[in-house]
N, C-alpha and C positions, 0 to 999 in steps of 0.2 A: 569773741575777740573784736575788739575795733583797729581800726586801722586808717591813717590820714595820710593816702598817698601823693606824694608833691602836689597838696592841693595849692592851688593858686589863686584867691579872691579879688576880683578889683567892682572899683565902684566907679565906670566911668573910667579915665585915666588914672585914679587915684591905687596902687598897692593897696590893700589895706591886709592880705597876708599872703606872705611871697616860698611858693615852695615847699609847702611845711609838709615836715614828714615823720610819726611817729606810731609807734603799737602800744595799747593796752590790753590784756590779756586777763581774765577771772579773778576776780580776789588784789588786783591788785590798783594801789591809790596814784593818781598819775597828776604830777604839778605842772599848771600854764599859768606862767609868772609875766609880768612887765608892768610897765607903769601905762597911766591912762593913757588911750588911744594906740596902744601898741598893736591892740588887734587881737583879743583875748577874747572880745563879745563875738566878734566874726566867727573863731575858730569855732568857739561852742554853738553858733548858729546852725555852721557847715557839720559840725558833728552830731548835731539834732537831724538833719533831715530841712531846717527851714531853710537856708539857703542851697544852692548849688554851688559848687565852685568854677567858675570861671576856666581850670587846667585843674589836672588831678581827679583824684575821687578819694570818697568818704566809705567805707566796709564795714556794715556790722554783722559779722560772722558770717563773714564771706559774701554777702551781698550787696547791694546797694541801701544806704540809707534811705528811710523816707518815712510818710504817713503810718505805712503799716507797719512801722515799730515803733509806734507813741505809746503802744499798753505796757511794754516795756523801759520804758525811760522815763527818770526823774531827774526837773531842773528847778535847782531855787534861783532864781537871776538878780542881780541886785540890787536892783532897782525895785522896791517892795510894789508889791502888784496883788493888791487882796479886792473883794467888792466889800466895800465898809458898811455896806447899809443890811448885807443879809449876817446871820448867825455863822457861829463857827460848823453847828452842824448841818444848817440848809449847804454852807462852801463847799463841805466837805463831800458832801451829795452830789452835788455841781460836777467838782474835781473827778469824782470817783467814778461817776458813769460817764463821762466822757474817755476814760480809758476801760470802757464796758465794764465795770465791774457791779457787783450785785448789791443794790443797797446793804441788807443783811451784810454784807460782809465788809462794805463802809464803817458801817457804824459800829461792828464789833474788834478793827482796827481803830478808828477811832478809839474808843472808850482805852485800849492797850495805849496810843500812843499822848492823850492827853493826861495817863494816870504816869507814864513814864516823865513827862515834863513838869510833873507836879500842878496841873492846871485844868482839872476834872471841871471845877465850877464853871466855867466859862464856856462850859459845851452850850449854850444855849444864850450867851450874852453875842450881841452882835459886835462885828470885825472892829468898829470905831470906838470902842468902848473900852476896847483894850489899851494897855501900855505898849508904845515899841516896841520891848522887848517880848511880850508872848504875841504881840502881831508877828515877830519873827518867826516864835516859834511854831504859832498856825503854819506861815509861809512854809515851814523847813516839813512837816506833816503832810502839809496838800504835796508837795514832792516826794516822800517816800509811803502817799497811802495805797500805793498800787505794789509795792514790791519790786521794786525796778532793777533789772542785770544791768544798768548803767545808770550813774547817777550821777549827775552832773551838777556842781556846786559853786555860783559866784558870791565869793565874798562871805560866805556862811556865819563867821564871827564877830559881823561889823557891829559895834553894839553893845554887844554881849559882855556884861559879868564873867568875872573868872568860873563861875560856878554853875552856870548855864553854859559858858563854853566847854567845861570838861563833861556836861551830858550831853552835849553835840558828838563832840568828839570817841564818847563810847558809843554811841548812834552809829555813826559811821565805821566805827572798828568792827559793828556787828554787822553790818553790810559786806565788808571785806573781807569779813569770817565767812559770811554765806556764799560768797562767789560772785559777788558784784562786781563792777567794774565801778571806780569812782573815779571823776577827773573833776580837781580842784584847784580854786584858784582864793589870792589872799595877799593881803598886803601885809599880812603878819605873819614874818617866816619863819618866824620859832614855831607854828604851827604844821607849817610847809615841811621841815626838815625833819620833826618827829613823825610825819606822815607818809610820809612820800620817797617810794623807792627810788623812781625818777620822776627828771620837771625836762620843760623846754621854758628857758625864759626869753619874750619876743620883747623886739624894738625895731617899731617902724615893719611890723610884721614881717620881720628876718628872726630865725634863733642865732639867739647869738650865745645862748649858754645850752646843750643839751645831754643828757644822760644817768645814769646812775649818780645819788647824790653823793656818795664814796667815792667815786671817780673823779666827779666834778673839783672837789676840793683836792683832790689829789693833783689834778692836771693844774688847779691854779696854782702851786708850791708854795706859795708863802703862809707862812706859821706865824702864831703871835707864841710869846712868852712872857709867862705870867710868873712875878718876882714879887716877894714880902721881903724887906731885911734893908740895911746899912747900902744902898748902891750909890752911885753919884751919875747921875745921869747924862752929863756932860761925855764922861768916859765911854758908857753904852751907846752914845751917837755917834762916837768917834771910830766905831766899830765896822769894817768894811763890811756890806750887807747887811747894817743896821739902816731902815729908812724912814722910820717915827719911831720914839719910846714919848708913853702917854703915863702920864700920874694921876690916878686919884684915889678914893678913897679908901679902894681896895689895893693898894700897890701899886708896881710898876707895870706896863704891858709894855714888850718889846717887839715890834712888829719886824721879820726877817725875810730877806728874800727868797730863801730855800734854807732846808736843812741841815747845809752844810754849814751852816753861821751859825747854829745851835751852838757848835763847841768850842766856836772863839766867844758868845757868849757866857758860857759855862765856866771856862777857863779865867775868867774874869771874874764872875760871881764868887769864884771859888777864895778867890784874895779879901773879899768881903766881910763883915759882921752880921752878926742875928740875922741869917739867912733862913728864914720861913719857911719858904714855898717858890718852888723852882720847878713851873711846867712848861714843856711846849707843848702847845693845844694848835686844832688845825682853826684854820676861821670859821667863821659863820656864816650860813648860807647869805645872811644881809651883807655880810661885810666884801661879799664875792657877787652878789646882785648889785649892790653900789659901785664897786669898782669897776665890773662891767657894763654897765647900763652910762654910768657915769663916760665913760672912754665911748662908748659909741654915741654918747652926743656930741662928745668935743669933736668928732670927726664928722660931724654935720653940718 
């Protein structure tokens, strides 16, 4: 289990993450969301073991983080960081016994994880030589060639193809099947939302959003509704607890301030023609990452 008790990091007089406090526990995927600078690089430093924090402490199963659990932990950071001049397999040599492990057993993960990313040939081309995107994929490899109970993940998608992204994405499900602990971070939250039972999203190194992501939307109440058919949208504005209705070119969305405006919308729709398609859906984890991230700058 990890654990990030009211850590507190500062750089000099600067916050750079205030208080933070959260558990991940075996198996399961944990999201650190905010926009750049909010203090996402710190937290994954402090829950590496590379930094210390200033107030608080860092627990990885029940102890203190540090050195002695590098053989266990994997980080792909996102800032790409390969050495371009040697081979995918001399890297991976590199990589692998510096978290002790046995060449023989390097390279027989190897040969498993390059024949998984469709990119067997290039075991012996060097890192510059690659494209981007399977420079990424080395990256995301040198991260999970040791087997790690924590896997720590910045930015894993950036890049990436729909179709590289969903072998990423069964990579990591197979880590969270095995009892890893995964903490992931993404500027793409459709990938957030399908992963992640809970997030803490930072600003200015405060959470200002944190918990189960069923709960989250639940606490925020506001619903959209989603309309095909005959409406006039003048009318739906006019609607108390109506406070955007958006058109395009799928329909109407009627954005509500709780659920109880559902039925005076409904009540409305119901007077209507070629009535489609009448859902209320909760929001989207972006459209609650915008709204708040959004509100806590205006009060800056």
């Amino acid at each position: 289990m990890l654990e990030v008790k009211n850590a507190k990091m500062m750089y000099g007089s600067l916050v750079a993450v205030d208080h933070l406090t959260f558990t991940i526990k075996p198996g399961e995927i944990f999201g650190l969301l905010g926009t750049n600078g909010a203090g996402k690089t710190t937290t994954f430093r402090m829950i590496m073991g590379l930094l210390e924090p200033t107030e608080g402490e860092v627990l990885y199963n029940g102890g203190k983080i540090g050195y002695h659990n590098v053989n266990e932990i994997g980080y792909m950071i996102e800032e790409r960081s390969l050495l371009t001049k040697v081979t995918v397999k001399e890297l991976m040599l590199y990589f692998g016994q510096l978290k002790d492990m046995e060449p023989k057993v390097i390279l027989e993960r190897l040969d498993y994880w390059l024949g998984r990313f469709n990119i067997v040939e290039y075991k012996n081309k060097k890192i510059k030589e690659l494209s981007k995107g399977n420079q990424q994929k080395i990256q995301f490899i040198s991260a999970i060639i040791n087997n790690p109970k924590l896997l720590v993940l910045d930015e894993p998608f950036s890049g990436l193809d729909p179709i590289n992204t969903e072998i990423f994405v069964e990579v990591v499900r197979d880590f969270q099947k095995q009892g890893s602990m995964v903490v992931f971070s993404s500027h793409q939250l459709d990938h957030v939302e399908s992963f992640c039972e809970e997030i803490i999203v930072l600003e200015k190194g405060e959470a200002i959003i944190s918990g189960r992501i069923d709960k989250v939307k639940k606490d925020f109440k506001k619903l959209n509704i989603s309309i095909i058919g005959d409406v006039e949208i003048e009318k739906l504005e006019a609607i108390k607890g109506v406070f955007k209705v958006i058109e395009n070119a799928n329909g109407i969305v009627v954005k509500i301030e709780d659920e109880s405006v559902s039925k005076d919308v409904f009540d409305y729709v119901k007077t209507c023609d070629h009535i489609k398609k009448y859902d209320v859906e909760e929001p989207s984890l972006s459209e609650i990452f915008i709204a708040k991230v959004g509100h806590a700058h205006e009060e800056i």
